[in-house]
C-alpha positions in Angstrom: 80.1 91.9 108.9 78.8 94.7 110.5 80.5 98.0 111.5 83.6 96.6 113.9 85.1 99.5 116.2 88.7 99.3 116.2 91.4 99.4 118.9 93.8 101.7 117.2 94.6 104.1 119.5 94.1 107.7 118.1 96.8 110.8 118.5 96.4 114.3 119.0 99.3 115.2 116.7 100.6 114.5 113.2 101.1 110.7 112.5 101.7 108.0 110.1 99.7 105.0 110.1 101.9 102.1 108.5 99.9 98.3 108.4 100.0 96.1 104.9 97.4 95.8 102.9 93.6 95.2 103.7 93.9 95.4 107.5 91.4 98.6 107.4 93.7 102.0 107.6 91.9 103.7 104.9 88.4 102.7 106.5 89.4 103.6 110.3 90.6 106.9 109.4 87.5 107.6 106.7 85.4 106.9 109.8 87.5 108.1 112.4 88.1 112.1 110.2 84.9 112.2 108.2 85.3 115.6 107.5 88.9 115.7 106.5 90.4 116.4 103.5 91.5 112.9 101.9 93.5 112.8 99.3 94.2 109.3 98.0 97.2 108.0 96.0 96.2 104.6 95.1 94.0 106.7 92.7 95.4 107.1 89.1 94.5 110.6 88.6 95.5 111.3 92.4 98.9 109.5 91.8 99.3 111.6 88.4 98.8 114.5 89.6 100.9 114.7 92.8 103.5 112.9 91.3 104.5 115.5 88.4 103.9 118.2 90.8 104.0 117.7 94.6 103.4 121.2 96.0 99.8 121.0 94.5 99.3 119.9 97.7 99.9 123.4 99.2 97.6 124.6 96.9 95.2 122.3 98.2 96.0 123.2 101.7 95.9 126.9 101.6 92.4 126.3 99.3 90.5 125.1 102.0 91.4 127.0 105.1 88.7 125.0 106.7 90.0 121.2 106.6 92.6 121.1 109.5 93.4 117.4 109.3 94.6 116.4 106.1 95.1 112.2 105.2 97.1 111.3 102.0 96.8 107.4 102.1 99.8 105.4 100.3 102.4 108.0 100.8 105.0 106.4 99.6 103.8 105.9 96.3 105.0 109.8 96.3 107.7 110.0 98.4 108.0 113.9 97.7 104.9 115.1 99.2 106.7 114.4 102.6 108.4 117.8 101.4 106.1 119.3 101.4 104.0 118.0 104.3 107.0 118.8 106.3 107.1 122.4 105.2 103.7 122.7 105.8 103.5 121.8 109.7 105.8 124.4 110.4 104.0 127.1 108.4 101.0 125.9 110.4 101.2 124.1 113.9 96.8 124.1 113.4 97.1 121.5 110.8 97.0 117.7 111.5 98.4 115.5 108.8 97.9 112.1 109.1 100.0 110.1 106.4 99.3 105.8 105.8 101.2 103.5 104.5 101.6 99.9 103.5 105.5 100.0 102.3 108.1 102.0 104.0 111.1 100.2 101.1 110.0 103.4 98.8 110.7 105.7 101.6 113.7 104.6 102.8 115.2 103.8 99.0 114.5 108.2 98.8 116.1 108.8 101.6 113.0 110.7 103.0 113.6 111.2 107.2 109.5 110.5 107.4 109.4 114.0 108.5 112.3 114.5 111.5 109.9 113.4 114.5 107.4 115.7 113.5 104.6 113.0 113.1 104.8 110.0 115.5 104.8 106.2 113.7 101.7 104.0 114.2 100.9 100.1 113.2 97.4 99.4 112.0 96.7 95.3 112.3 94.9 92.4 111.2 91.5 92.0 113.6 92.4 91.4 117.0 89.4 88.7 118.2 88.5 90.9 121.0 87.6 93.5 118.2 85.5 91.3 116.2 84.2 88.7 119.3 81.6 87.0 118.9 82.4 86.8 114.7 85.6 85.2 116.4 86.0 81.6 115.5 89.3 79.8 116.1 88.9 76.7 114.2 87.4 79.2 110.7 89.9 82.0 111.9 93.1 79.6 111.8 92.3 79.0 108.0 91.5 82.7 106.9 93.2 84.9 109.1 92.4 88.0 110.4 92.3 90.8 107.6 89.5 92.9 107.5 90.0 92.5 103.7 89.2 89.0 103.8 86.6 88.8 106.5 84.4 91.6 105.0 84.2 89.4 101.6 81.2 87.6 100.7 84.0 84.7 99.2 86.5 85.0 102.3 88.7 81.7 100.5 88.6 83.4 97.1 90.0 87.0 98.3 92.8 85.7 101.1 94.0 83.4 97.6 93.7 86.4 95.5 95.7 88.4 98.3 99.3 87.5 98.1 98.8 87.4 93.7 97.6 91.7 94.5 100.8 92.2 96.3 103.1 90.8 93.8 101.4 92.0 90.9 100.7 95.9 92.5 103.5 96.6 94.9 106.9 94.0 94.5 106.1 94.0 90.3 105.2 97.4 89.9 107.3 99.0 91.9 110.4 96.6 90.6 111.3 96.0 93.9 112.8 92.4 92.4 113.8 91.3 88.8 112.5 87.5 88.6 109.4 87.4 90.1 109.5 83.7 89.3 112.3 83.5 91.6 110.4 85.5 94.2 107.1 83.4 93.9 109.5 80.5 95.0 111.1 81.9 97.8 107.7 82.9 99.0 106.4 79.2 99.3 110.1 78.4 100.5 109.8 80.3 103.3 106.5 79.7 104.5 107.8 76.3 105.7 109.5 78.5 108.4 106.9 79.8 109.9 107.3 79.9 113.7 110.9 78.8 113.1 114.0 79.4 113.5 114.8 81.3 110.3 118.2 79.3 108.1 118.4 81.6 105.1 121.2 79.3 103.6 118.5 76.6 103.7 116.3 78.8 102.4 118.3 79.8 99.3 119.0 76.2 98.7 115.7 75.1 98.6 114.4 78.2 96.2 117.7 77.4 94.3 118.1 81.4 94.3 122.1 82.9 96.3 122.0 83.7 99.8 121.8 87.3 99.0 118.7 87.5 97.3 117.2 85.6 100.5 118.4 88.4 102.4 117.2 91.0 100.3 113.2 88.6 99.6 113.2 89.0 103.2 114.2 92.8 103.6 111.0 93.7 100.8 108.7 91.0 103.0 109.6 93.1 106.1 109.2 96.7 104.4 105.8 95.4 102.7 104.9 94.9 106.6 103.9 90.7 105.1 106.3 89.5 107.9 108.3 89.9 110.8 111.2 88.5 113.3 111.7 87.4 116.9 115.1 87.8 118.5 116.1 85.4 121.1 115.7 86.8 124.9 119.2 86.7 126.1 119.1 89.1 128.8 121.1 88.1 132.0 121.3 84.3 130.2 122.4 82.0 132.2 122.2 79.0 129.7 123.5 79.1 126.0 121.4 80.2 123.7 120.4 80.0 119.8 121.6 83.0 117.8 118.8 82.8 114.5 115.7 85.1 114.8 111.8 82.9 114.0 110.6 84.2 111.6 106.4 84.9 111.0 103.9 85.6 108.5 102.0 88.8 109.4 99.0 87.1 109.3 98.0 83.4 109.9 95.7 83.2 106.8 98.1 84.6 104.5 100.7 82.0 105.7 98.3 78.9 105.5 97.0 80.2 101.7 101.1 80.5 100.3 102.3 77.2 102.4 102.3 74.4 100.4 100.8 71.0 101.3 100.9 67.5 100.2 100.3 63.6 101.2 103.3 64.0 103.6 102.8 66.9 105.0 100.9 66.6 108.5 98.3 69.0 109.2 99.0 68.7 112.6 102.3 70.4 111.7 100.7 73.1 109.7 98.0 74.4 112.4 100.2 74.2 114.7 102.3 77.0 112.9 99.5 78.8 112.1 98.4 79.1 115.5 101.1 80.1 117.0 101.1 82.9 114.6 97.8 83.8 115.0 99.0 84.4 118.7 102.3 86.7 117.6 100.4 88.7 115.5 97.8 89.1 118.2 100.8 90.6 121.1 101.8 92.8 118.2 99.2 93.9 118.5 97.8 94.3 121.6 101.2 95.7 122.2 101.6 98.5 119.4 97.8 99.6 120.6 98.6 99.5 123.9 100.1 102.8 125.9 103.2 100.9 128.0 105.1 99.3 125.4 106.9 95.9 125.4 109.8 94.6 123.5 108.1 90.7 122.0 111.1 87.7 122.0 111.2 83.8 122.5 113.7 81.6 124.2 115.3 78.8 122.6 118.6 77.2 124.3 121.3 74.9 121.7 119.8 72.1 124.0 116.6 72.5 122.3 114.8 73.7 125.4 112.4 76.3 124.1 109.4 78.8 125.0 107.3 80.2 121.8 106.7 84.0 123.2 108.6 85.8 125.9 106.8 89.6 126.6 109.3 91.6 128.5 109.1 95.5 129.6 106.0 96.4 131.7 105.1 93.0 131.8 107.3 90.0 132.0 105.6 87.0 130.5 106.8 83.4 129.1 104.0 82.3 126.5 104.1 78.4 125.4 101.7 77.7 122.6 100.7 74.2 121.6 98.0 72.3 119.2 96.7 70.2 121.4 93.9 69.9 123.5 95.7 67.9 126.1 98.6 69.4 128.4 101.4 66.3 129.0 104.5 67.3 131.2 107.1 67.8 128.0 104.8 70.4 127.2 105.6 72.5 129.9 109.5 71.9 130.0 110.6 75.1 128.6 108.1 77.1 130.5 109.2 75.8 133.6 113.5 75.8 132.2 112.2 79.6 132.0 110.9 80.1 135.4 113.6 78.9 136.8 116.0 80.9 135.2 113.7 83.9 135.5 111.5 83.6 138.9 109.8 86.5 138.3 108.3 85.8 135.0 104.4 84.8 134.4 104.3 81.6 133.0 101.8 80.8 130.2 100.7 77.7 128.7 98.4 78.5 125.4 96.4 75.2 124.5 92.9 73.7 122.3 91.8 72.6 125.4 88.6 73.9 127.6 89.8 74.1 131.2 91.5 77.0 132.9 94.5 75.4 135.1 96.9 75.8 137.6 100.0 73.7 137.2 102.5 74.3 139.5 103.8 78.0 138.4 102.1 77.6 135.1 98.7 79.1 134.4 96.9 77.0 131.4 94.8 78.8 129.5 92.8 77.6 126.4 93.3 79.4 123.7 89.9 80.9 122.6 89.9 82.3 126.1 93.4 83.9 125.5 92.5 86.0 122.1 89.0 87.3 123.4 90.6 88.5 126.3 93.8 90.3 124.8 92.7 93.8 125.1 95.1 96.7 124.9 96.2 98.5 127.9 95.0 95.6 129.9 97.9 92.4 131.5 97.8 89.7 129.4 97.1 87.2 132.3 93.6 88.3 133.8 
């Protein structure tokens, strides 16, 4: 692929830039601050170095009175420079530090306050298809994803497979963020059947025949390692009763289809259908997290089963249905409409594999390819 200019908004002042693996931090900000100095941890002499003796980086600093922005990518494999960093902004309010990151567990496990406010946090992505567009495919993109990582390969398949084995291996392994990574392997696949569902840890732990616990904790490292996330149910001003388990959702549609699992009796229907309605929740993060006006991201699910997939909710107030199918049949817009009713002065939108752009009765139908070309930060989702 050729150069693909990014979304990611830029800042004026110090920042971190937190995003997993192989969604293109280190190759924005190489880009973005060619003539920075770049000090990178993932390095073995780098990580040596800073690691026995943190304040080096002062030396550095003071040694090169000409490099005002300063990046040290994968901070938290050396928790301590923060330190130093933070001792550094306030000798000097000239300097810009700009600090990446693709685990915050480390951090937090240190106790390190990721530098009192001084440096403002920022998510870096998998593509959004309005970055990429016309390398946008829906039908190739629902199988490998989004990541940069993958999409820059010459063997796509080979490195999204190869993906999830790195992260074990480098950071949940090496790190000894777990004990049995046997047991943890498991739980991965385990999981993955609830994608864009509600999450039952107690099944969960069942069916990985590990205790509820270590669910609890699998999920906390997944969440800190950035590899997946949670919606909470939209209860404000409810007026019917309502769910109380969060979905939950790989980071990154091609991630989730390489670790699910699939045999004779398991549909594919079923499977895409999870996948792209991921690919859509990882596109609002998106588009929400690059965007100025932020938005809180929920979805609506009443103990009748009446249910919408996405509700957006803060500058914009928007009900999001998503559906495999290229047909729209009435069903398909019951929760949408449940939701209008409830809330009149929500949007209603109905995501589908069809072609035709549609008006049915307060629902706007959309097909989806349209949809994820057209999500653009700092612009409505409806256009």
């Amino acid at each position: 692929m050729e150069t693909i200019t990014r979304k990611i908004p830029d800042f004026d002042g110090n920042f971190f830039l937190f995003g997993p693996r192989g969604t293109g931090k280190s190759t924005w900000l190489v880009r973005k601050y060619s003539k920075a100095l770049y000090i990178d941890l993932l390095h073995p002499k780098n990580f040596r170095i800073y690691s026995s003796k943190p304040e080096r980086l002062e030396d550095i600093t003071k040694g090169s009175p000409n490099k005002k922005t300063i990046i040290i990518d994968e901070v938290q494999k050396v928790p301590e420079l923060l330190s130093v960093v933070h001792r550094l902004i306030e000798q000097d309010k000239s300097l810009k530090f700009i600090l990446t990151g693709s685990s915050s567990r480390k951090l937090k496990r240190s106790g390190i306050d990721l530098l009192a406010g001084r440096a403002i946090i920022k998510n870096c992505h998998p593509f959004l298809a309005s970055e990429i567009s016309d390398y946008f495919n829906l039908s190739e993109n629902l199988e490998i994803g989004m990541l940069p990582l993958v999409l820059g390969s010459k063997n796509p398949v080979s490195t999204l497979n190869s993906y999830v084995g790195l992260y074990i291996q480098e950071e949940i392994k090496a790190e000894g963020f777990v004990r049995n990574i046997g047991n943890f392997s498991r739980f991965l696949e385990t999981i993955s059947f609830s994608q864009s569902s509600l999450l039952n840890i107690s099944e969960i732990a069942r069916e990985a025949a590990v205790k509820r616990k270590t669910v609890e904790n699998y999920i906390s490292i997944l969440e800190d390692l950035m590899l997946s996330f949670r919606l909470p149910v939209f209860s404000k001003k409810a007026k019917r009763h309502l769910v109380k388990q969060s979905k939950f959702y790989y980071f990154d549609c091609g991630v989730y289809k390489s670790i699910r699992p699939s045999g004779p009796l398991d549909l594919p229907e079923e499977i895409n259908g999870a996948a792209l309605e991921g690919l859509v929740a990882q596109h609002l993060r998106a588009w929400n997290d690059y965007s100025e006006s932020k938005n809180e991201m929920f979805f609506w699910r009443t103990k009748s089963g009446m249910e919408v997939d996405f509700i957006i909710y803060g500058k914009e107030f928007t009900a999001i249905e998503v559906k495999h199918s290229d047909k729209i049949r009435n069903r398909d817009l019951k929760g949408l409409n449940a939701f209008g009713k409830d809330y009149p002065n929500a949007e209603l939108l109905f995501l589908y594999r069809g072609t035709e752009r549609l008006k049915i009765g307060n629902v706007l139908c959309l097909p989806c390819e349209f949809f994820f070309k057209n999500l653009i930060p700092n612009k409505k989702i409806i256009t």
